[in-house]
VOGU-3710 file (C-alpha; in Angstrom, 3 decimals, decimal comma):
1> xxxxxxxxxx> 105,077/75,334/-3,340  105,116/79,180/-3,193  106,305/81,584/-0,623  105,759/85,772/-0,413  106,883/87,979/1,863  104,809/89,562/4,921  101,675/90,960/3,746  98,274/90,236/5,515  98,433/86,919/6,559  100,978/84,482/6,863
11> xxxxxxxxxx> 101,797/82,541/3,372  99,932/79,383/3,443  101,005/75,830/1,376  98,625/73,663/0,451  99,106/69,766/-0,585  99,736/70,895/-4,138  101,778/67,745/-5,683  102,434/68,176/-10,256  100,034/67,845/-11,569  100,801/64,306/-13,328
21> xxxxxxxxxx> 100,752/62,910/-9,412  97,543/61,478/-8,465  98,205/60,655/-4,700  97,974/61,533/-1,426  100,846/61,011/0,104  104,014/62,515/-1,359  107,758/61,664/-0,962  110,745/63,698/-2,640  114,239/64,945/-1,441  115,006/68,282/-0,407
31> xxxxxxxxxx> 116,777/69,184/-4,033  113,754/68,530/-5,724  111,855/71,105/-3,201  115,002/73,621/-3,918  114,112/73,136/-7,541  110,290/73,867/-7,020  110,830/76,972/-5,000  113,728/78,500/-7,179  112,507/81,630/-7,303  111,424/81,801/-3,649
41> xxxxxxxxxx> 113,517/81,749/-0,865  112,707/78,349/1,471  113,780/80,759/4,759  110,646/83,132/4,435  107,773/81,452/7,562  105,150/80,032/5,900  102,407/77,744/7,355  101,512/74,186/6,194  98,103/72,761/5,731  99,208/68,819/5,342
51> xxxxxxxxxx> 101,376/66,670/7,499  105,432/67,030/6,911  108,011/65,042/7,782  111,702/65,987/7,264  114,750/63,383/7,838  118,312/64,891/7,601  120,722/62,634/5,793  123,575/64,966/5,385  124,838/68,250/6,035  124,043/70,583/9,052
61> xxxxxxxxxx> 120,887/73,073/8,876  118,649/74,697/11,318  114,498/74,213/10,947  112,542/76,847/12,368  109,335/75,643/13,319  107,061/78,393/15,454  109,977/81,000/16,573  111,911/77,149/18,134  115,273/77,318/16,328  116,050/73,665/15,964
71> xxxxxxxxxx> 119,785/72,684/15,100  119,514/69,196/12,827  122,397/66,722/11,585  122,207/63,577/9,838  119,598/61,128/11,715  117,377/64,706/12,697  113,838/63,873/12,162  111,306/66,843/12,285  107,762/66,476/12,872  105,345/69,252/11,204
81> xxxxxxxxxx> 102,107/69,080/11,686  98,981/71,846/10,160  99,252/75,525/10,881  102,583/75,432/12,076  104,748/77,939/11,144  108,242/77,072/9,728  111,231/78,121/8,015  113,724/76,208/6,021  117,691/76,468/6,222  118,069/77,691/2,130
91> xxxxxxxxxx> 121,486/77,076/2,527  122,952/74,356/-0,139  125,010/72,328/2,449  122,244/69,748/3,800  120,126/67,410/2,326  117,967/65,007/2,960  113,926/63,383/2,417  110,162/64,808/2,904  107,320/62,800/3,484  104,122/64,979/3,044
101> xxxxxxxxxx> 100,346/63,772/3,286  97,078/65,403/3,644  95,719/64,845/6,778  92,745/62,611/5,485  95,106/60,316/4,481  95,646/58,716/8,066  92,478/56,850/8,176  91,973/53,834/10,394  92,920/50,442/8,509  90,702/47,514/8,376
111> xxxxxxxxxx> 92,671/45,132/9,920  92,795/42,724/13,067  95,585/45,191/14,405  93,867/46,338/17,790  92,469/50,008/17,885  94,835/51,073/20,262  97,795/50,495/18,172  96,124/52,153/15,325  94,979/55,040/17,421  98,558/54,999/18,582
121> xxxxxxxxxx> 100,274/55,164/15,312  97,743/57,728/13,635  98,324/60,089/16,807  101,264/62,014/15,145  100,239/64,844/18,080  102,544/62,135/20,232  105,761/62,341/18,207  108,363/64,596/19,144  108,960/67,805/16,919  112,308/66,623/16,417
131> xxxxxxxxxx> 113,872/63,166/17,160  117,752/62,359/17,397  118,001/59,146/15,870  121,268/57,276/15,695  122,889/55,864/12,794  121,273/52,196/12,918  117,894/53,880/13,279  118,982/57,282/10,412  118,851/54,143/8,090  116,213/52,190/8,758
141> xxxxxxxxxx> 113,734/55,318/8,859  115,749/56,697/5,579  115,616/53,196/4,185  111,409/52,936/4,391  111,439/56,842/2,921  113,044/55,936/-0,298  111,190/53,171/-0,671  108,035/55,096/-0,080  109,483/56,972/-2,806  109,691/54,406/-4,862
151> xxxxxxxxxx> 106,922/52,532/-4,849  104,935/55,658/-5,479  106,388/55,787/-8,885  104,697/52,085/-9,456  102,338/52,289/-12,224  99,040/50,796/-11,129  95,417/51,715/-9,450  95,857/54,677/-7,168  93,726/52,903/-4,471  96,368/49,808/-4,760
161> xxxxxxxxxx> 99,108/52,371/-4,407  97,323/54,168/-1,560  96,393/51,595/0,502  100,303/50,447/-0,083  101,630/53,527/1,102  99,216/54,107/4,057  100,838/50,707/5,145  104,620/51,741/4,835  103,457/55,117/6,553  101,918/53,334/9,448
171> xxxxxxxxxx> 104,428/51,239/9,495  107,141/54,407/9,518  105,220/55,862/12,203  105,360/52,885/14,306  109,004/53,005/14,230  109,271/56,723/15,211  107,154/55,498/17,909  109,179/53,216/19,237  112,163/55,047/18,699  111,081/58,054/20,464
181> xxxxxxxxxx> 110,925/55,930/23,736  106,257/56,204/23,201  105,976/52,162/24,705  105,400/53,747/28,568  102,985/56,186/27,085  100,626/53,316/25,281  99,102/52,110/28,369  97,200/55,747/28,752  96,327/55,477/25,012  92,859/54,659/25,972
191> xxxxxxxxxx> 92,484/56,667/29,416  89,540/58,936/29,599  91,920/62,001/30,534  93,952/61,332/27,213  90,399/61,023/25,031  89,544/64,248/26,570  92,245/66,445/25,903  92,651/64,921/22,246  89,158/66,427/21,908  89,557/69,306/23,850
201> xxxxxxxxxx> 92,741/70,052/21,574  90,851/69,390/18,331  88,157/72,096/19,196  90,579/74,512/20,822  92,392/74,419/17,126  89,253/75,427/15,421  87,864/78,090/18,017  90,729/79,512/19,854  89,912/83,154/18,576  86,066/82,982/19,481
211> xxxxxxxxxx> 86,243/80,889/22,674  88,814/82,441/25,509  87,084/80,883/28,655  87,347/76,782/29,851  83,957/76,413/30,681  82,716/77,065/26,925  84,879/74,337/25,541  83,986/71,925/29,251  80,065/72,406/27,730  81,436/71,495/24,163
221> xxxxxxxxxx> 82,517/68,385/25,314  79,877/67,673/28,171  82,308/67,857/31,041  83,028/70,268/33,823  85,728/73,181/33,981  87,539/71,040/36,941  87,333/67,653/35,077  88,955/69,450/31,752  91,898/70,905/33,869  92,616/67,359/35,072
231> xxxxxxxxxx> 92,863/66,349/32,011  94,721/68,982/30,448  97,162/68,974/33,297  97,888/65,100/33,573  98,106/65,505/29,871  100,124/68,514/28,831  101,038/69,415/32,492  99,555/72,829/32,310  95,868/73,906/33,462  93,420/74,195/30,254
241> xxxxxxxxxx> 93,346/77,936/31,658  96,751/78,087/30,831  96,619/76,082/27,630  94,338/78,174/25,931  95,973/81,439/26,848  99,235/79,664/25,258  97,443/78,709/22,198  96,084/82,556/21,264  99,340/83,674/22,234  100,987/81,538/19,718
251> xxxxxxxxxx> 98,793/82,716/17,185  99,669/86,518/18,080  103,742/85,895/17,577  102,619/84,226/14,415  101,257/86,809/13,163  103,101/90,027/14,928  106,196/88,512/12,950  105,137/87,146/9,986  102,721/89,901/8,766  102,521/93,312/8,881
261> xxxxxxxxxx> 98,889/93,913/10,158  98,237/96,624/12,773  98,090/95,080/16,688  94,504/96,474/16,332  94,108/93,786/13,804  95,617/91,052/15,524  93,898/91,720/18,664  90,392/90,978/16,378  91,816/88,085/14,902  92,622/86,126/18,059
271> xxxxxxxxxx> 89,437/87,398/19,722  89,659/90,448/21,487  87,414/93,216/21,486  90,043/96,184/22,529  93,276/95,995/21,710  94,210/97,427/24,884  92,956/93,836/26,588  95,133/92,031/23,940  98,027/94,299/24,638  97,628/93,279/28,426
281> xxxxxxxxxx> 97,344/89,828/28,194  100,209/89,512/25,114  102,108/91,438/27,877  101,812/89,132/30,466  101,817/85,922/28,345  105,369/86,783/26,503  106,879/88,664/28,698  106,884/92,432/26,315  104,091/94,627/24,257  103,181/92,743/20,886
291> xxxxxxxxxx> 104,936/96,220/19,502  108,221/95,211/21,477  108,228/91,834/20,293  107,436/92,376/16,526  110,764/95,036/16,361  112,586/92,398/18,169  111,547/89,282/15,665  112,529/92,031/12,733  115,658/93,196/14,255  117,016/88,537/15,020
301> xxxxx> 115,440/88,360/11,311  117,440/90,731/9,605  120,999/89,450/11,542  120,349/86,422/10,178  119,817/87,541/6,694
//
């Protein structure tokens, strides 16, 4: 793992495990990532391109995961998922296990478990970004991590190993499902409204900047504009208007304070033609000018330096 400060994009990390580790999945405490990144400091933003999951164990720390401060303990679980944007506490006083996987590696087992438990447990989008857990549950959850850990030091075939881990991950996931209060939630698993959005999210991911309007992403999925704001708001309680104007704006913090390109730039890269129609609709999505909130993320970044 690297990190760099701003320059024209925002650092990316890529599943990058030594090179002596043949898996897919990859569990270490948060020393060993100290050790990695000695010469770069954890607290510079940088975006993910694998699934992470962080459990506290001891200490106090704050995560910063997309401009959300988030103050963890011991029994704090985090939940990151791909293109997030996060900062670590670099301070020495909290410690604790990551679990990090490509996303491939959540692939449906074939088992007699039914596919809406499977669907359930692979749906990470359902967890919480970060979960309180109490001390019975801190060590059960810690208790499956280490062994995670250390079963993926077993010598043996790396498809016997995989399919090994997969299982302790579902089986972690389950947990953190159950934990996080998800049973009243399972009997909409299957709902059309739920299938909808989960595709309407997946293609809003990959075409945010070149698709603005609800009824190119309602022909995408062979629905109408009404039917997809049903589902969006029963869903994620907002209208898909509203949830793709939130997605583009996220992008735009992300990069107004983790890079240094020009607004012009930006505008272009979340899919504006003028900057002055970026400028207007940054404006009355956050509240201030992109200019007003990029001296502002500087000015809270370098107090906290």
């Amino acid at each position: 793992m690297a990190t760099k400060g701003k320059e024209s994009d925002i650092q990316r990390l890529g599943y990058r495990p030594p090179s002596f580790y043949p898996l897919d999945l990859e569990v270490f405490p948060v020393s060993e990532l100290r050790r990695r990144v000695a010469k770069d400091p954890l607290r510079l933003a940088h975006r993910i391109d694998f699934h992470m999951l962080i459990c506290v164990t001891r200490g106090q720390c704050t995560h910063t995961i997309d401009f959300t401060a988030i103050p963890c303990r011991p029994g704090s679980l985090l939940t990151l998922r791909p293109a997030q944007a996060q900062q670590f506490d670099s301070s020495l006083d909290w410690d604790g296990w990551l679990v990090i996987f490509r996303p491939e590696f959540l692939l449906p087992l074939q088992t007699t478990v039914a596919q809406a438990d499977l669907q359930m447990v692979a749906s990470l989008e359902a967890l919480s970004e970060h979960m309180a857990l109490v001390e019975e549950e801190t060590q059960a959850v810690a208790g499956g991590i280490v062994q995670m850990h250390r079963d993926a030091q077993l010598q043996g075939s790396s498809a016997y190993l995989h399919a090994l881990l997969r299982h302790q991950l579902y089986a972690l996931l389950l947990r953190l499902h159950l934990v996080g209060g998800r049973q009243g939630s399972q009997g909409t698993a299957g709902s059309s409204n739920l299938q909808r959005f989960k595709r309407f999210k997946l293609l809003l991911e990959k075409n945010f900047a070149s698709q603005h309007q609800v009824s190119g992403y309602g022909s995408l999925l062979g629905c109408s504009e009404k039917s997809l704001s049903r589902a969006t708001l029963e869903v994620a309680g907002v209208t898909a208007k509203a949830y793709i104007a939130s997605r583009i704006n996220l992008e735009a913090k992300r990069l107004l304070a983790h890079t240094a390109l020009p607004i012009a730039l930006i505008a272009d890269r979340v899919g504006f033609d003028e900057p002055t129609n970026f400028v207007k609709f940054f404006k009355r999505e956050a509240g201030c000018s992109p200019g007003e909130f990029r001296r502002k993320h500087n000015k809270d970044s370098d107090g906290r330096q």
